[in-house]
C-alpha positions as CSV (number, residue, x, y, z in Angstrom):
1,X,-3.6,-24.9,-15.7
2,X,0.0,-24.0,-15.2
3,X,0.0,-23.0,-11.3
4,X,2.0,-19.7,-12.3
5,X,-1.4,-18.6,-14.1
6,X,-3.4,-19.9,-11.3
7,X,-1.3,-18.1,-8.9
8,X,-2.5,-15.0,-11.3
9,X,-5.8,-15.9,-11.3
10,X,-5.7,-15.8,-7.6
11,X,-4.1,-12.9,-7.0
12,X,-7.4,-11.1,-9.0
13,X,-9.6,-12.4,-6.2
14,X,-8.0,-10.5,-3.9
15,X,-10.9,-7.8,-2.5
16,X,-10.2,-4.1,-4.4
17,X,-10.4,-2.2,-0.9
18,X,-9.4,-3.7,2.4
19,X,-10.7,-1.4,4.7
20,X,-14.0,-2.4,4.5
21,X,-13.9,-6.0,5.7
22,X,-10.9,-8.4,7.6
23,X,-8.6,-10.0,6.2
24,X,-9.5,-13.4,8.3
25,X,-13.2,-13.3,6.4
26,X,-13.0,-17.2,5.6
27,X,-15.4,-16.1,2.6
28,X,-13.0,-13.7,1.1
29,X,-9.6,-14.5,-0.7
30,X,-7.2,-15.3,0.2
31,X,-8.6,-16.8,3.2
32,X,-11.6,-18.4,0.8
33,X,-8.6,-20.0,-1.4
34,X,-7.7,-22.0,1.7
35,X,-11.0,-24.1,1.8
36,X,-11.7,-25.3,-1.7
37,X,-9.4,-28.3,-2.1
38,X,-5.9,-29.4,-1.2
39,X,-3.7,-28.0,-4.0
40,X,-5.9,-24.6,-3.9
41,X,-4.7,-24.2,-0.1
42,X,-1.0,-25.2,-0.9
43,X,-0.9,-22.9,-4.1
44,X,-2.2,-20.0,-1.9
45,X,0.0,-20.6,0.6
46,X,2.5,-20.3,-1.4
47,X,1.7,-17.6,-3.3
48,X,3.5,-14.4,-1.2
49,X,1.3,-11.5,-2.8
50,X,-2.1,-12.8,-1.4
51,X,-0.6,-12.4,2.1
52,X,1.4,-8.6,1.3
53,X,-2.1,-7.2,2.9
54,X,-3.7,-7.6,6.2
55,X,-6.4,-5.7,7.4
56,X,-7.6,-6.4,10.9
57,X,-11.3,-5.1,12.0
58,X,-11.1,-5.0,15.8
59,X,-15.2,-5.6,15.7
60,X,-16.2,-8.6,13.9
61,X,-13.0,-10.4,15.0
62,X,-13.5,-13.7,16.7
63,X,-12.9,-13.6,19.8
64,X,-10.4,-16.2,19.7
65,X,-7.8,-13.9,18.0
66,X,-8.0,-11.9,21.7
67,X,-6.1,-14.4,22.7
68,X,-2.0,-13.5,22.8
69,X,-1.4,-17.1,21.4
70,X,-3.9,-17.8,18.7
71,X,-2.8,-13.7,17.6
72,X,0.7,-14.4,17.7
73,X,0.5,-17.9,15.7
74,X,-2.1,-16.5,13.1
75,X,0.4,-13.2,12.8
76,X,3.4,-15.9,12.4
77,X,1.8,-18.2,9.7
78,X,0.4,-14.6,7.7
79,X,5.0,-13.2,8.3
80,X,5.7,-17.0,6.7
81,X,3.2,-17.0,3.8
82,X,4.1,-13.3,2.4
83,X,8.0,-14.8,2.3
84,X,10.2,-11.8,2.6
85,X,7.9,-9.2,1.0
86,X,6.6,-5.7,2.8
87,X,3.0,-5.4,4.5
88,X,0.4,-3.3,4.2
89,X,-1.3,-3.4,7.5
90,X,-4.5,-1.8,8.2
91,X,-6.2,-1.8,12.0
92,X,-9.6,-0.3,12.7
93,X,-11.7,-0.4,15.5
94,X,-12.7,0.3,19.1
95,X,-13.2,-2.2,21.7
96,X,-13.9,-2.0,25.0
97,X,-11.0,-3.0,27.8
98,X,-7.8,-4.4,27.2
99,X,-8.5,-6.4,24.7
100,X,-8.1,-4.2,22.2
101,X,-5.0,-2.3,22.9
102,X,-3.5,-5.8,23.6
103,X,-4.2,-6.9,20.2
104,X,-3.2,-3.4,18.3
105,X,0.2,-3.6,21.1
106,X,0.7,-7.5,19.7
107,X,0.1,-7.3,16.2
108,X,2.7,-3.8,16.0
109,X,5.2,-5.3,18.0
110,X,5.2,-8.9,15.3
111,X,4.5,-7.3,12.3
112,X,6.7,-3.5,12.8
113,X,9.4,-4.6,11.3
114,X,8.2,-5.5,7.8
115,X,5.1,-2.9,7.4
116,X,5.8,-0.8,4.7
117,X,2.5,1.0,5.2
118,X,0.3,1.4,7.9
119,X,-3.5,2.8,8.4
120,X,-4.7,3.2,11.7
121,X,-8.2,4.0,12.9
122,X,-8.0,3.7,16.4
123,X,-8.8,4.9,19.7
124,X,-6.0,6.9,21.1
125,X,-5.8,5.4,24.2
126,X,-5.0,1.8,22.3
127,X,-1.6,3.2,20.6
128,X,1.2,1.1,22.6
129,X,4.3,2.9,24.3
130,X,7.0,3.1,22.4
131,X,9.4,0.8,24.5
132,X,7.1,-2.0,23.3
133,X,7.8,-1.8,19.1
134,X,11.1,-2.5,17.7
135,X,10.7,0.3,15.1
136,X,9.6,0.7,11.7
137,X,12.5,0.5,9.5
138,X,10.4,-0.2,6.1
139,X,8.0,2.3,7.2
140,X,7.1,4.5,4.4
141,X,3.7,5.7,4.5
142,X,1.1,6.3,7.3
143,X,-2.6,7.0,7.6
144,X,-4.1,8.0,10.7
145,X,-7.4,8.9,12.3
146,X,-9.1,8.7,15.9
147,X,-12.4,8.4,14.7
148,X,-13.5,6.8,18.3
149,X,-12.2,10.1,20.3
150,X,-13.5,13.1,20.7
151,X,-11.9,16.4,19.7
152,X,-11.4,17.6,23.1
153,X,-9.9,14.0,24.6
154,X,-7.4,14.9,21.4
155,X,-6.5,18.4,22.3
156,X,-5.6,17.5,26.1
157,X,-3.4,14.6,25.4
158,X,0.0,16.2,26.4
159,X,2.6,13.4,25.4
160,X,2.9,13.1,21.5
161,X,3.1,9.3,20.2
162,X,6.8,8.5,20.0
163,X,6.4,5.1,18.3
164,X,7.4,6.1,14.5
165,X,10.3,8.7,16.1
166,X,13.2,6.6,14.5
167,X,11.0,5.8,11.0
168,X,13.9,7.0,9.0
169,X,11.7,5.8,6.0
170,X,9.0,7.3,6.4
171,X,8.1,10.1,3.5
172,X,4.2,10.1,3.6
173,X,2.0,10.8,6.2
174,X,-1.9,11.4,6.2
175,X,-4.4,12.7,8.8
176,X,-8.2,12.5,9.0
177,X,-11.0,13.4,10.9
178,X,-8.5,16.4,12.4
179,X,-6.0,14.3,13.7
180,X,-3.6,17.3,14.6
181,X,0.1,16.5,13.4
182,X,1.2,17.9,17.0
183,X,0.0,14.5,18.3
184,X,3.1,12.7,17.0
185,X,6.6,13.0,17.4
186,X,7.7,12.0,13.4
187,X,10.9,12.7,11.8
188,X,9.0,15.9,9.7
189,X,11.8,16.9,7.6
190,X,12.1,13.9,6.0
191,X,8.1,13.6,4.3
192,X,7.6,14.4,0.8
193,X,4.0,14.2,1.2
194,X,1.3,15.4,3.9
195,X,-2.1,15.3,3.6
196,X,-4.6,16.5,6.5
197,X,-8.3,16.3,6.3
């Protein structure tokens, strides 16, 4: 086959719905590509729309990708195989420690500049400062929920997260599980959509 049809035929594989399992899955596409034979792994790797989506499952992570350096390569080789094109980028999850917020803090700070949209299901406490992400100047549509925090640990945070202040793309935003929109600090008059659940 002609590898611009296989290229196709790859980018079908691709799971429907993300947020249900990691991207790093090794049975799952495009990850799966990379294991059946030598010119499957260089097509895929060279194939940017298998690698526009990551979704990152704080949970059934290995416990390797804790680890700042084996994060920061796997985030550099996933930047080099989408080429130049915007990420989705979804992070869900709770752990324990500083594990956690070190990864959420790592993977926002590599990837911030090329997300074009961004889910986060998170615990509160894990969002990073924002002295620690260059900005989100692709930015254009976030989804957010604390599904690991309380209503009342909610209510009594005082400081509003600053980190998508300076999104000047930004244009939809959507809250769930009551995620008040008085728990960020957003450009508001820019949105053309808002949705709160």
């Amino acid at each position: 086959l002609p590898t611009e049809i296989t290229s196709e035929i790859f980018m079908h594989c691709l799971p429907c719905s993300l947020f249900e399992a990691s991207s790093l899955q090794p049975s799952r596409a495009p990850m799966l590509l990379l294991h059946v034979c030598r010119s499957w792994r260089s097509l895929a790797i060279s194939t940017p729309g298998l690698w526009v989506e990551l979704c990152l499952l704080l949970r059934p992570l290995p416990k390797t990708l804790f680890d700042p350096e084996t994060l920061d390569q796997l985030l550099s080789d996933w930047l080099e195989c989408a080429g130049a094109r915007p990420l989705s980028l979804i992070l869900k999850g709770f752990t324990e420690g500083e594990e956690g917020r070190r990864l959420i803090s790592t993977a926002l700070n590599r990837l911030a500049t090329r997300i074009q949209t961004l889910h986060l299901a998170i615990n509160i406490d894990d969002f990073p400062d924002s002295e620690q992400i260059p900005g989100f100047p692709l930015l254009r549509n976030l989804q957010l929920s604390f599904p690991f925090n309380q209503p009342t640990e909610l209510s009594a945070r005082e400081n509003p997260i600053q980190i998508f202040n300076a999104a000047s793309g930004l244009r939809g935003i959507h809250l769930y599980l009551q995620t008040s929109p008085t728990l960020l600090a957003i450009p508001w008059e820019q949105l053309t959509e808002f949705t709160g659940e």
